[in-house]
C-alpha positions as a LaTeX table, in Angstrom:
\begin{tabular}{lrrr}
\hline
Residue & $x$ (\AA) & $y$ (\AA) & $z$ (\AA) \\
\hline
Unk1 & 8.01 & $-50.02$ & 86.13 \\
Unk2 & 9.73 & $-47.55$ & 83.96 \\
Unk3 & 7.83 & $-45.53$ & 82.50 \\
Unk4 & 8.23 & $-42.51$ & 80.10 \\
Unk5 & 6.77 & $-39.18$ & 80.39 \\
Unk6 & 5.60 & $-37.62$ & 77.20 \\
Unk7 & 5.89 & $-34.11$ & 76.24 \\
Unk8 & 7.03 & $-31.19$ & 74.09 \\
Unk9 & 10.66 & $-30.72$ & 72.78 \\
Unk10 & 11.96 & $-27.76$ & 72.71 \\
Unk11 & 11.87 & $-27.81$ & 69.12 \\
Unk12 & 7.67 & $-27.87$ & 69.31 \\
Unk13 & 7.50 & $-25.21$ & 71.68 \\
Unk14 & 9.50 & $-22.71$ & 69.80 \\
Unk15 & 7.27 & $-23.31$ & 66.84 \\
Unk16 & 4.51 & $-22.75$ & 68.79 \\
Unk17 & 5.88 & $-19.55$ & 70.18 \\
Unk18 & 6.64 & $-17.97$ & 66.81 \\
Unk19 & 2.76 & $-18.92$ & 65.04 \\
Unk20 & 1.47 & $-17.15$ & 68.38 \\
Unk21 & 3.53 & $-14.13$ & 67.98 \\
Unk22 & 2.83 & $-13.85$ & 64.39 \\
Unk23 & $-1.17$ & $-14.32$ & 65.10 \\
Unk24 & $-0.68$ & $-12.18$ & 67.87 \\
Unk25 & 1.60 & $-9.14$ & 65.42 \\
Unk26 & $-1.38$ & $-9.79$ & 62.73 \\
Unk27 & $-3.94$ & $-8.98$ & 65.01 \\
Unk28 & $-2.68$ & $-5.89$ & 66.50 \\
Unk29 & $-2.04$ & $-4.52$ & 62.86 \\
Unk30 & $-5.70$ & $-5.00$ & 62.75 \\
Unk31 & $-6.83$ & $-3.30$ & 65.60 \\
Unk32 & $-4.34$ & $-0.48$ & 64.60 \\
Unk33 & $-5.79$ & $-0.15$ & 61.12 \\
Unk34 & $-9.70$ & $-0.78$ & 62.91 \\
Unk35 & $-8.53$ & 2.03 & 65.09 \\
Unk36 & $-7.22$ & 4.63 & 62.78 \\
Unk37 & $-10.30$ & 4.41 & 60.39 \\
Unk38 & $-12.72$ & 4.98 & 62.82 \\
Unk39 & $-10.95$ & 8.14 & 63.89 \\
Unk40 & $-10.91$ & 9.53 & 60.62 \\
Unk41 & $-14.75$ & 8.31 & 60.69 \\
Unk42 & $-15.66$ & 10.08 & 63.54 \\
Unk43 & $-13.22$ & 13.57 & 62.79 \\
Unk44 & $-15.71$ & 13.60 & 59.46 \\
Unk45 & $-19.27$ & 12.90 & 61.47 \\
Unk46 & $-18.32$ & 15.82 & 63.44 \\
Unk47 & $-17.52$ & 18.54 & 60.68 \\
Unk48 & $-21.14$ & 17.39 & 58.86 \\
Unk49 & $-22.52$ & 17.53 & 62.57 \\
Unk50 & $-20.74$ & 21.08 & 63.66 \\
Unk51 & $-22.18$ & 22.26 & 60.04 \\
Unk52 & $-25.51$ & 20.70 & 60.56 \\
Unk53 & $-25.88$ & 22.36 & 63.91 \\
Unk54 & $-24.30$ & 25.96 & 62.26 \\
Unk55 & $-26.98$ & 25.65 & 59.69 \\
Unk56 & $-29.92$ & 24.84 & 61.23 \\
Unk57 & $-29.45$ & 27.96 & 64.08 \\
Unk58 & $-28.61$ & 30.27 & 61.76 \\
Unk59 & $-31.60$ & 29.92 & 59.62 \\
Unk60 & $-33.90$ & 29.50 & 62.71 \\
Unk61 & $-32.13$ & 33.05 & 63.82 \\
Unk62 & $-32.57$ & 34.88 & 60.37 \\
Unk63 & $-36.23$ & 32.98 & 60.69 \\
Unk64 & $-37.18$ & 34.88 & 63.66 \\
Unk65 & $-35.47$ & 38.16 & 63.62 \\
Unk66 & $-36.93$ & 41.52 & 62.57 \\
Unk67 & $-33.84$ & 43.84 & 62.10 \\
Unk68 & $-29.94$ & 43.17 & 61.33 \\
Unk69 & $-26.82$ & 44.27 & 60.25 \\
Unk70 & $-24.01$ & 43.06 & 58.63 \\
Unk71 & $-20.40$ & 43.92 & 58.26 \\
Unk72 & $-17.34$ & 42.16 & 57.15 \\
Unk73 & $-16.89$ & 40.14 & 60.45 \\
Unk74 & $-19.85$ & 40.46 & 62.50 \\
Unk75 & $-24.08$ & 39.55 & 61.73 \\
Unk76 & $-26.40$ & 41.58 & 64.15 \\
Unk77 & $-29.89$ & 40.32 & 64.65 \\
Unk78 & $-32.21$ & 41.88 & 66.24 \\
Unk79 & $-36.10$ & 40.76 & 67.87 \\
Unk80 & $-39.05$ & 43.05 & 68.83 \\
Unk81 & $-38.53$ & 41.72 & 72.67 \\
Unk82 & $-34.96$ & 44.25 & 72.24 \\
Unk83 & $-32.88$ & 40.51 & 72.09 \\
Unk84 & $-29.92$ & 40.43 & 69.83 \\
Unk85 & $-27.85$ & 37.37 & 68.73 \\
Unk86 & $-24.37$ & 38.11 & 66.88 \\
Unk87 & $-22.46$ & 36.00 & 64.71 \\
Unk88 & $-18.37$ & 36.66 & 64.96 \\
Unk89 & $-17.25$ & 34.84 & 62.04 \\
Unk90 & $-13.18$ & 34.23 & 62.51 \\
Unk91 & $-11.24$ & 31.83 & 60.37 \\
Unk92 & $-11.34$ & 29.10 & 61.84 \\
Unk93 & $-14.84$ & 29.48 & 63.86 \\
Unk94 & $-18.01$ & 31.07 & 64.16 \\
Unk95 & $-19.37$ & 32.72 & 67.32 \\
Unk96 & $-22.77$ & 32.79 & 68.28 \\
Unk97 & $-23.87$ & 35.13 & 70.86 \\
Unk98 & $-26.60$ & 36.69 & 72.66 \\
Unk99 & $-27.11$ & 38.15 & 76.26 \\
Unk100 & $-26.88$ & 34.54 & 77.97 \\
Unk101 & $-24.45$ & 32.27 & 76.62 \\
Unk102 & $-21.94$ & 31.84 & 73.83 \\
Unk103 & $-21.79$ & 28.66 & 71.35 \\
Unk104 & $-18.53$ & 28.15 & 69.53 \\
Unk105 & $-19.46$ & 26.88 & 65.88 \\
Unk106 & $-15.70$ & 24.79 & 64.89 \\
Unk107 & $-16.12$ & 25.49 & 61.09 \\
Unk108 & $-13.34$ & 26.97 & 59.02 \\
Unk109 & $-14.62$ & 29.78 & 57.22 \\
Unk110 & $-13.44$ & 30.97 & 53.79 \\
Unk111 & $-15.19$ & 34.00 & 53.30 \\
Unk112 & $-18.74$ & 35.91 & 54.21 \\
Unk113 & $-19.84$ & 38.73 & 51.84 \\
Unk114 & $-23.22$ & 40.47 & 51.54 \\
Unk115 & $-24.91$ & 40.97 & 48.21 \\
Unk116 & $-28.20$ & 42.95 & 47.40 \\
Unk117 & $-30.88$ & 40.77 & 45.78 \\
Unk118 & $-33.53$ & 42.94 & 44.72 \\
Unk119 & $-32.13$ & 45.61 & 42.73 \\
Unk120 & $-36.12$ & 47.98 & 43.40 \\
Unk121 & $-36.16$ & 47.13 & 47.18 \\
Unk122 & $-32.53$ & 47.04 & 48.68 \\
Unk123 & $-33.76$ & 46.09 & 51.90 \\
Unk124 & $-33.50$ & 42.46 & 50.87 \\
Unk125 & $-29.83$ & 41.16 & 50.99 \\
Unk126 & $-28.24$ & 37.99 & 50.77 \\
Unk127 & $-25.10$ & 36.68 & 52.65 \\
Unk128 & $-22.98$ & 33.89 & 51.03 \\
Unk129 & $-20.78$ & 32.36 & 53.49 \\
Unk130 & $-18.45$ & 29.89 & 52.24 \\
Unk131 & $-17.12$ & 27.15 & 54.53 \\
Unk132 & $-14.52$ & 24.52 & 54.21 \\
Unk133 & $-16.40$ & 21.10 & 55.07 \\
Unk134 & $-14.49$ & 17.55 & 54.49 \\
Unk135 & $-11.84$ & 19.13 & 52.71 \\
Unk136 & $-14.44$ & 20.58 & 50.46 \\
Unk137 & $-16.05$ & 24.16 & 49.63 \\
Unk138 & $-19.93$ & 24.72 & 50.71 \\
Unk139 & $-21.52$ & 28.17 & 49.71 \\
Unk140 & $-24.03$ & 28.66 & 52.35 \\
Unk141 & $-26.76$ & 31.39 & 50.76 \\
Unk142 & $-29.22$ & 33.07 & 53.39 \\
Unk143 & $-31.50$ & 35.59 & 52.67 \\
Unk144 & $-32.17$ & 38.99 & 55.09 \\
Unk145 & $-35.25$ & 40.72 & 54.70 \\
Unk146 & $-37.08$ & 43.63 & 55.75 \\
Unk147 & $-40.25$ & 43.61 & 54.71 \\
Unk148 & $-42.49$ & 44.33 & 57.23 \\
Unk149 & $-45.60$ & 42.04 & 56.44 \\
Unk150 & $-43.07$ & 38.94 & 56.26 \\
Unk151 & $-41.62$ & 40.26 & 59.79 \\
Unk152 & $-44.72$ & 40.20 & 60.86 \\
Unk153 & $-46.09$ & 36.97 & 59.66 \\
Unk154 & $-43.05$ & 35.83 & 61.28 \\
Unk155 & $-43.39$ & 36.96 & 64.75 \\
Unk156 & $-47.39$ & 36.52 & 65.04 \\
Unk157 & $-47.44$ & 33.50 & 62.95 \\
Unk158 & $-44.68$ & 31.25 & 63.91 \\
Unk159 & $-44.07$ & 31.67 & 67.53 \\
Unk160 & $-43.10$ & 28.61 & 70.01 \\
\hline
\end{tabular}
């Protein structure tokens, strides 16, 4: 009634041991390279996002407004109900604000200048802003007017 028990040697278990650890090394790489990608995926969705967002207000702001003013660092709009909404553009933001909250805009900015458009009626400028998206250079163009028919349009025309 002898009987032998079968198992392992040692020899089979430490093969064992070193394919798991190699499977196991292989797959973290994996996950580590996964990882790192979509980071660098989602640090890019946000700049288009944060520009998106930038882009969108500030038209919808020029859109609406009936007055402004413009100087190297600051945009002043102005609304017939006496609102105002400023735009602080700094290096490495742009500040929008107005007489109840602030919104941080994370966008590096390159440079804002104000040219006149019309050369008959200077009331009609245009600001080029140009931002630093994805490692690249956008020229943003947006037009300020004056004219008092359009303002009007504007305001009886378009309302929420």
């Amino acid at each position: 009634m002898n009987k032998e028990l079968k198992g392992f040697t040692i020899l089979e278990t430490l093969i064992s041991l070193i394919l798991m650890g190699i499977i196991i090394g292989l797959i973290y790489s994996l996950f580590t390279l996964i990882n790192g990608q979509m980071y660098l995926f989602t640090k890019e969705n946000n700049e288009i996002l944060e520009y998106n967002l930038f882009n969108s207000t500030l038209k919808r702001d020029i859109e609406q407004s009936v007055s402004y003013d413009f100087n190297s660092e600051t945009l002043r709009l102005g609304y017939y109900n006496q609102d105002t909404i400023r735009y602080h553009f700094k290096s490495k933001h742009i500040i929008r604000e107005n007489r109840i909250k602030k919104d941080t805009f994370k966008i590096d900015l390159i440079s804002s200048v104000v040219k006149n458009i019309d050369l008959i009626n200077s009331e009609n400028q245009n600001i080029e802003i140009k931002l630093r998206v994805l490692k690249s250079t956008i020229s943003a163009n947006y037009i300020l007017s004056r004219s008092i028919s359009e303002t009007i349009n504007n305001t009886e025309f378009n309302e929420d």
